[in-house]
C-alpha positions in Angstrom: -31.5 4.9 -12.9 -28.9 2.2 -12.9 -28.8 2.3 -16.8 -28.6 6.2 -16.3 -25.4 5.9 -14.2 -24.3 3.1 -16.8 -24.4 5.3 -19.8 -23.2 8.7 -17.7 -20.0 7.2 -16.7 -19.2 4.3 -19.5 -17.0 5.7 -21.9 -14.4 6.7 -18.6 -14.9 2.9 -17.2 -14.2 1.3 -20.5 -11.0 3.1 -20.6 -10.0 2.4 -17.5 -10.7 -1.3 -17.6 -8.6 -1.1 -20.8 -5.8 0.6 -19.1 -6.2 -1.9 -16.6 -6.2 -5.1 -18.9 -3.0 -3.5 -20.3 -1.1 -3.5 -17.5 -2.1 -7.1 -16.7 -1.0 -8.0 -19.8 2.0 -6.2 -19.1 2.8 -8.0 -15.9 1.8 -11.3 -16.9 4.7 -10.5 -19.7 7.2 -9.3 -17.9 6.6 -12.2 -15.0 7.0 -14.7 -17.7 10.2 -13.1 -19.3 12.0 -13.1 -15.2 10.4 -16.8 -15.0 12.7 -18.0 -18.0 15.8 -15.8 -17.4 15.6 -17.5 -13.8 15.6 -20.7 -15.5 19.0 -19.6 -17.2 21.8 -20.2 -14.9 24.2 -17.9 -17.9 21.8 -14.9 -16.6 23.2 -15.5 -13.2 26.5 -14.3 -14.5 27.6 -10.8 -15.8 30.3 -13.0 -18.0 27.5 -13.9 -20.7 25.0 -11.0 -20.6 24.4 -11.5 -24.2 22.7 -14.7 -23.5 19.0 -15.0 -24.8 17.0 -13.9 -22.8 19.8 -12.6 -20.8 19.6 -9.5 -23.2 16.1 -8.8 -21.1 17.7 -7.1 -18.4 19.6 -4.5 -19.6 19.0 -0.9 -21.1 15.9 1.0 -20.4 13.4 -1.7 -20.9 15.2 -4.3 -18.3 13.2 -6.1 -16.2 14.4 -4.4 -13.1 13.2 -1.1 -14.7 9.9 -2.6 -15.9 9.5 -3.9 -12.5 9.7 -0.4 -10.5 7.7 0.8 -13.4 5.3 -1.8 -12.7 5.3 -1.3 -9.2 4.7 2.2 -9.0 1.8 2.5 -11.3 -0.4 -0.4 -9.0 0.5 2.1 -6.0 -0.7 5.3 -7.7 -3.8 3.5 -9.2 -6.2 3.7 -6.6 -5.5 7.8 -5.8 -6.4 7.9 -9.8 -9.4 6.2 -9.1 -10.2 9.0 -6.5 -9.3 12.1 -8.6 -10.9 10.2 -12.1 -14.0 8.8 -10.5 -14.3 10.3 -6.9 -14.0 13.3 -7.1 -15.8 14.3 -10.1 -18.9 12.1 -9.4 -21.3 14.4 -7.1 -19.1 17.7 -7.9 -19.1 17.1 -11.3 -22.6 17.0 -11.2 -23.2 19.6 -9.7 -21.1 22.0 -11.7 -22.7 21.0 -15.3 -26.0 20.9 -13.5 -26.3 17.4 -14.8 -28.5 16.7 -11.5 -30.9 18.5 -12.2 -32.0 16.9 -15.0 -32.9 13.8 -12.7 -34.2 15.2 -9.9 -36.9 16.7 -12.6 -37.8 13.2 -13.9 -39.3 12.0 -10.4 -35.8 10.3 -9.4 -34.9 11.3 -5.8 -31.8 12.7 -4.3 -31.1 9.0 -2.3 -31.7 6.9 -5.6 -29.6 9.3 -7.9 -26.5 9.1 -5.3 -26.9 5.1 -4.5 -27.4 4.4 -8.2 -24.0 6.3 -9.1 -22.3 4.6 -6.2 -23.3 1.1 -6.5 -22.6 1.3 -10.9 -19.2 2.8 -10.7 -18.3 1.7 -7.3 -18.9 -1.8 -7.7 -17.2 -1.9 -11.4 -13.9 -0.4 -9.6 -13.8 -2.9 -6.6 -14.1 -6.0 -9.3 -11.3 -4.3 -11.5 -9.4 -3.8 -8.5 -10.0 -7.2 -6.9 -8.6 -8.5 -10.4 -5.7 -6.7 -10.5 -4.9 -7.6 -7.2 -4.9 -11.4 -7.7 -2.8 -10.8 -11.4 -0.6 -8.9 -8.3 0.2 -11.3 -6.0 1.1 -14.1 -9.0 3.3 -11.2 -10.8 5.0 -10.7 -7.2 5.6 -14.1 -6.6 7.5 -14.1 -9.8 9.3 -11.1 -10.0 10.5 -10.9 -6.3 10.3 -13.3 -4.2 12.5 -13.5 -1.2 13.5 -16.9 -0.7 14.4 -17.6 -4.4 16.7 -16.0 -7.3 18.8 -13.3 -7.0 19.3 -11.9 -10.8 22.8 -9.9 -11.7 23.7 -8.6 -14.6 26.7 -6.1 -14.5 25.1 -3.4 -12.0 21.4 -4.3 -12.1 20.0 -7.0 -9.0 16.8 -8.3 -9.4 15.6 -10.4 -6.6 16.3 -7.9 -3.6 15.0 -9.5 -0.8 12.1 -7.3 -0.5 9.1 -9.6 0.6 5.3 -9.2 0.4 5.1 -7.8 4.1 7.3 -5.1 3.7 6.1 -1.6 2.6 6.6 -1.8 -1.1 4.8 -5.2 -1.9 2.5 -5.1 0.9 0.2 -2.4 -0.6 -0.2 -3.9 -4.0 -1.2 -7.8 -2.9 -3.4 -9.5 -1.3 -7.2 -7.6 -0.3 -5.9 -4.2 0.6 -5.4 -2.9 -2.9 -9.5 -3.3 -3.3 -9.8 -1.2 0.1 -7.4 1.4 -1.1 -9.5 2.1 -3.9 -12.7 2.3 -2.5 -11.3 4.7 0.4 -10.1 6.7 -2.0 -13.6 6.8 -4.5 -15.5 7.7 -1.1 -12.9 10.2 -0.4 -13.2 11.9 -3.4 -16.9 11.5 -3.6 -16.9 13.3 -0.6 -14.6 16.0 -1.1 -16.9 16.5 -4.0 -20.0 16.6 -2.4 -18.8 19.3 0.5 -16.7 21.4 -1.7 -18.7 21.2 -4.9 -15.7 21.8 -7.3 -14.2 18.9 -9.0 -10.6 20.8 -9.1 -10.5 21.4 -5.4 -11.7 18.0 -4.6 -8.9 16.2 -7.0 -6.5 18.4 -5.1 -7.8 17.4 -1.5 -8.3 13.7 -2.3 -4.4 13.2 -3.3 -3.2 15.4 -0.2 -6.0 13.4 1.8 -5.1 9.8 0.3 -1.1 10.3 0.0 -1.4 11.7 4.0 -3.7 8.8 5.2 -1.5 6.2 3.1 1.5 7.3 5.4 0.5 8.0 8.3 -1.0 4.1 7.8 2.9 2.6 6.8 4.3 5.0 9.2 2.3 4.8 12.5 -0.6 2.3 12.1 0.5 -0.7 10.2 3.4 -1.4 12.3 0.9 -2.1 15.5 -2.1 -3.7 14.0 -0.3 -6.4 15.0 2.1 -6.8 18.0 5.7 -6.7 16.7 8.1 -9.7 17.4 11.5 -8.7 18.8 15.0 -9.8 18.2 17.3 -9.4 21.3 21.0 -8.6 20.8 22.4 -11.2 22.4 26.1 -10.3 22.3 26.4 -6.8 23.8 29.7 -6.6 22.6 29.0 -6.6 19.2 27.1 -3.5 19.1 23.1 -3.4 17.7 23.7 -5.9 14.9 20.5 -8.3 15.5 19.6 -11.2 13.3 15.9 -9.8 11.6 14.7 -12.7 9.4 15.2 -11.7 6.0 10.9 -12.8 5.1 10.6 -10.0 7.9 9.5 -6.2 7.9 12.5 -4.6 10.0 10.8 -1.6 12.2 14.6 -1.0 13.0 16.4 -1.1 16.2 14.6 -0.7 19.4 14.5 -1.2 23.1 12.3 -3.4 25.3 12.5 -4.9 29.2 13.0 -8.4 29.8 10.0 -10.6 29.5 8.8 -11.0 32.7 10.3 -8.0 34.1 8.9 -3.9 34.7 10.2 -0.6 35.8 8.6 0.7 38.5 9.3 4.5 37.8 7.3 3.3 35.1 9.1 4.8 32.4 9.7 3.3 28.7 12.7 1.0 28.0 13.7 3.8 25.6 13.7 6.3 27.7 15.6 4.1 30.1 18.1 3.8 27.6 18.4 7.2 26.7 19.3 7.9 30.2 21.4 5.4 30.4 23.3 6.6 27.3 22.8 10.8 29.0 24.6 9.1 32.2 27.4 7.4 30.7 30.0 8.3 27.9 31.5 5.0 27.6 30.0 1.8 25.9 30.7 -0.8 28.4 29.0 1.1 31.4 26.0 2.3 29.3 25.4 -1.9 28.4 25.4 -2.3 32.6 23.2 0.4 33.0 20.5 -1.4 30.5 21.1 -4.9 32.2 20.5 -3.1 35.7 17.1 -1.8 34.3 16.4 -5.1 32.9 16.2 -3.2 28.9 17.3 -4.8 25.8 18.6 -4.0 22.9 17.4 -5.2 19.7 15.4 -4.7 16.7 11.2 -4.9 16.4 10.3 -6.6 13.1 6.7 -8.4 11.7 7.5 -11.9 10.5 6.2 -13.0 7.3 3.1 -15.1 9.3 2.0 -11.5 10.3 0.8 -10.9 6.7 -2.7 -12.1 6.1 -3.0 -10.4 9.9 -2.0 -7.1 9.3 -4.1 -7.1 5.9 -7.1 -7.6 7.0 -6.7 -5.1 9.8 -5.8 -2.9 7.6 -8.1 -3.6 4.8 -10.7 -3.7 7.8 -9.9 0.0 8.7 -10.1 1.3 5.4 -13.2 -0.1 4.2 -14.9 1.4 7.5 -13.7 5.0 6.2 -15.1 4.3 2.9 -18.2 3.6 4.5 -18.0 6.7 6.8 -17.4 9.1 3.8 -19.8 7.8 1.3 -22.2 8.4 4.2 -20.6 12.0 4.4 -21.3 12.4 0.5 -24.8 11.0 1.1 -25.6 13.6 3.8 -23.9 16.4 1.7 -26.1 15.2 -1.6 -29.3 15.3 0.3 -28.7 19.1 1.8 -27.9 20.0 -2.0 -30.6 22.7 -3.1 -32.1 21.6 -6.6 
């Protein structure tokens, strides 16, 4: 049966590993061409832009622009792996009538689902896993926050942007593998309940594009308790020093270590009646010291990072296993 699976769904894996050797290639390229126009202090300066391999940077195929290219494709890659694999693999199926075929030759319901999951499943975790170590290297070289900022007339490359923050922390480290096997069991079991591939390719990128926000939205942000930076100098309005290696949550309010409120209301709403209360600044920063609130901003330091991914890789894996379970149940209520 494993052989079955193999030969059902071989010609779409060995595309999409060759789409996905591409883009390694790609990035170990492109990570090479930023490591040597680091090296060249004349690409620090917009004076000599004409400097090899200054000449990188500019026009459509910069290196800024091949990064965001870059960038975007390894966050779409694992909802394509749930619309080209997912959702097609029970629903698709069912609507060629494909399983009925096996079901005939003495192969049960249970060993014609596992056998699917475990060939194509498996095959997309070890691609993934692959990509995401080429990932974390290609990161490392392309944006890395403590090292070289790159300008060439209006482009900057080298932004500050750091692997904890929103836009690196979903393509390294392990949570790239967990993203796309939550979003193979959620299309898998999309398919299995509505039994229409088009309907489940629609629900898995509403589903996966919902969860993945809510996650960098709501979740992420607590798997680990925040640190805090406190505005020390009232006078000089919000403007808190954030690390620059850190995720800034943005400005905040929290009571004094070792202090409470007894109405036992939040700090923010403390503040927000402070601010109701009083129109002027001076008496609203009184108001906050009398409730023991301060002002600041919540950020996760960079040491939060290996933390918060496998929390989060953690919680995502247990969906997957929670709806490939769904799709199991779903496959066995099927009627031959």
């Amino acid at each position: 049966m494993i052989w079955l699976a193999w030969r059902r769904h071989r010609l779409l894996l060995l595309l999409f590993a060759g789409g996905i050797a591409a883009l390694i290639l790609w990035m170990l390229l492109e990570g090479h061409a930023f490591e040597l126009a680091q090296r060249n202090s004349a690409c620090t300066s917009a004076a000599q832009p004409g400097t090899p391999p200054c000449t990188a940077v500019l026009g459509r195929l910069s290196l800024a622009n091949q990064a965001f290219a870059i960038n975007l494709l390894l966050l779409l890659l694992p909802c394509l792996v749930g619309v080209v694999f997912g959702a097609p693999l029970v629903a698709g199926e069912l609507e060629h009538k494909t399983n009925r075929l096996a079901w005939t030759q003495g192969i049960s319901r249970t060993r014609w689902f596992v056998s699917k999951c475990l060939v194509v499943g498996l095959i997309l975790v070890g691609l993934a896993a692959l990509l995401a170590v080429v990932a974390q290297w290609w990161s490392s070289h392309t944006f890395d926050a403590q090292g070289f900022s790159l300008d060439v007339g209006h482009l900057h490359l080298g932004t500050g942007e750091t692997r904890i923050g929103p836009q690196y922390f979903a393509i390294t480290g392990i949570v790239p593998v967990a993203y796309t096997l939550f979003a193979f069991g959620l299309g898998a079991a999309l398919g299995a309940f509505v039994r229409r591939t088009s309907w489940a390719i629609v629900g898995t990128v509403v589903g996966y594009t919902a969860v993945a926000l809510l996650m960098v939205l709501v979740v992420r942000p607590s798997l680990v308790p925040p640190s805090f930076s406190a505005n020390q100098n009232f006078n000089s309005g919000f403007s808190v020093g954030v690390p620059t290696s850190a995720w800034d949550l943005g400005e905040g309010f929290r009571f004094a270590p070792g202090t409470h409120t007894r109405s036992g209301a939040s700090a923010g709403a403390i503040a927000q009646t402070c601010q109701d209360r009083n129109n002027m600044y001076a008496p609203y920063l009184r108001c906050l010291v009398k409730h023991d609130v301060q002002a600041g901003a919540f950020f996760q330091p960079a040491k939060n990072y290996w933390a918060l991914q496998w929390r989060e890789a953690t919680i995502y894996v247990a969906a997957s296993i929670v709806l490939l379970g769904v799709a199991y149940w779903a496959v066995r209520r099927w009627r031959a």
